[in-house]
C-alpha positions as CSV (number, residue, x, y, z in Angstrom):
1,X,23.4,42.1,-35.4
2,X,20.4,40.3,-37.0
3,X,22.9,37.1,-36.6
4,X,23.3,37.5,-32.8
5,X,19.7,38.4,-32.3
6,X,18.7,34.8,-34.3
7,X,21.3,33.1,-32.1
8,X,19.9,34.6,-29.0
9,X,16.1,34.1,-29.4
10,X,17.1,30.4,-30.5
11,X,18.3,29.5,-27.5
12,X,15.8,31.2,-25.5
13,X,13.5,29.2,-27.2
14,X,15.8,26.2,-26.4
15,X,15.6,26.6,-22.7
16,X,11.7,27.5,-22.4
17,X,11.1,24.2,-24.3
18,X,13.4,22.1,-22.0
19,X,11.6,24.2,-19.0
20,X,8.2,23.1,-21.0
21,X,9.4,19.1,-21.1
22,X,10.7,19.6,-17.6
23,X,7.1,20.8,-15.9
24,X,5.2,18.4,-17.6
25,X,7.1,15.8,-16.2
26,X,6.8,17.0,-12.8
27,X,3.4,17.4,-13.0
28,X,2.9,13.8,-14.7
29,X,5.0,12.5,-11.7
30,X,2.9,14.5,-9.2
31,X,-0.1,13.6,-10.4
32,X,1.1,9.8,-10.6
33,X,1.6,10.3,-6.5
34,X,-1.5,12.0,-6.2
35,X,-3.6,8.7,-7.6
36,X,-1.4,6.2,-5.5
37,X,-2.5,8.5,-2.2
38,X,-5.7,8.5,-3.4
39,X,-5.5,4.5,-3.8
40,X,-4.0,3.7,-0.5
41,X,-6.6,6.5,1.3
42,X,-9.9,4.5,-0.2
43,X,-7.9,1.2,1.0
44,X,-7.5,2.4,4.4
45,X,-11.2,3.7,4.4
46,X,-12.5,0.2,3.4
47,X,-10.2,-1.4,6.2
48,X,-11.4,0.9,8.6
49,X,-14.8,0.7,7.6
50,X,-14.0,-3.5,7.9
51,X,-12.7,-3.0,11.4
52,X,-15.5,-1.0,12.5
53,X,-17.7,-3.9,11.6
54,X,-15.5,-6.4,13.3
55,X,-15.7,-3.9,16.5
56,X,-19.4,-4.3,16.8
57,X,-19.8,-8.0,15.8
58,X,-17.3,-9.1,18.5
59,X,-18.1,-6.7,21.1
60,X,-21.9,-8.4,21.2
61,X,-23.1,-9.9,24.3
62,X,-24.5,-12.6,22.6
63,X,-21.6,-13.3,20.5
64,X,-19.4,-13.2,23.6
65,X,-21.9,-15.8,25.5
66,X,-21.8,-18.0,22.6
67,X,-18.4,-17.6,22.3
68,X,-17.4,-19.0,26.3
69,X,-19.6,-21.5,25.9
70,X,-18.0,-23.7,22.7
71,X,-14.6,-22.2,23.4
72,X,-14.3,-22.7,26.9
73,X,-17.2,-25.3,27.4
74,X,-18.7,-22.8,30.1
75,X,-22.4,-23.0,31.1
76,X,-24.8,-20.5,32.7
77,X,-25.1,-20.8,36.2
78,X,-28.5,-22.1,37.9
79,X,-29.8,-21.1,41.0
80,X,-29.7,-25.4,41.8
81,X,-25.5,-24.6,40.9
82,X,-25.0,-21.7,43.2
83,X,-23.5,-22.3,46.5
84,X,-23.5,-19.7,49.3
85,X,-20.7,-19.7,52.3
86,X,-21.0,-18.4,55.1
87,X,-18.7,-17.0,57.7
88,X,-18.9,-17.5,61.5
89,X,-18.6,-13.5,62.5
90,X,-17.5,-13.2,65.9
């Protein structure tokens, strides 16, 4: 009886240290995931932060002005530049 009992508790103890290796590892492995999510959210945070700083920079008039006039070699208009037509209404 005190044979079976030994045999019994043994592998009871078996099983609840291969369930012991087995959580640790899960957790290990979760907590592995957890840091790359964590990484890839401060990544995104800084790119959006970066993008956000890009939105305001290009979105300036001045920027936009100066911009049209190297890029596309345009020039302000002058009221000596403006011409004015005129329609016959009848």
């Amino acid at each position: 009886m005190t044979g079976r009992v030994s045999v019994v508790l043994t592998i009871l103890l078996v099983l609840c240290a291969l369930l012991l290796v087995n959580a640790q590892y899960q957790a290990r492995r979760l907590f592995i995931e957890l840091e790359r999510a964590q990484s890839l959210a401060r990544q995104l945070d800084i790119e959006w932060s970066q993008l956000q700083l890009d939105q305001s920079t290009l979105g300036k008039h001045v920027r936009i002005e100066a911009s049209a006039r190297r890029d596309l070699n345009m020039v302000a208009l002058t009221p000596a530049r403006i011409q004015y037509l005129t329609t016959d209404a009848k």
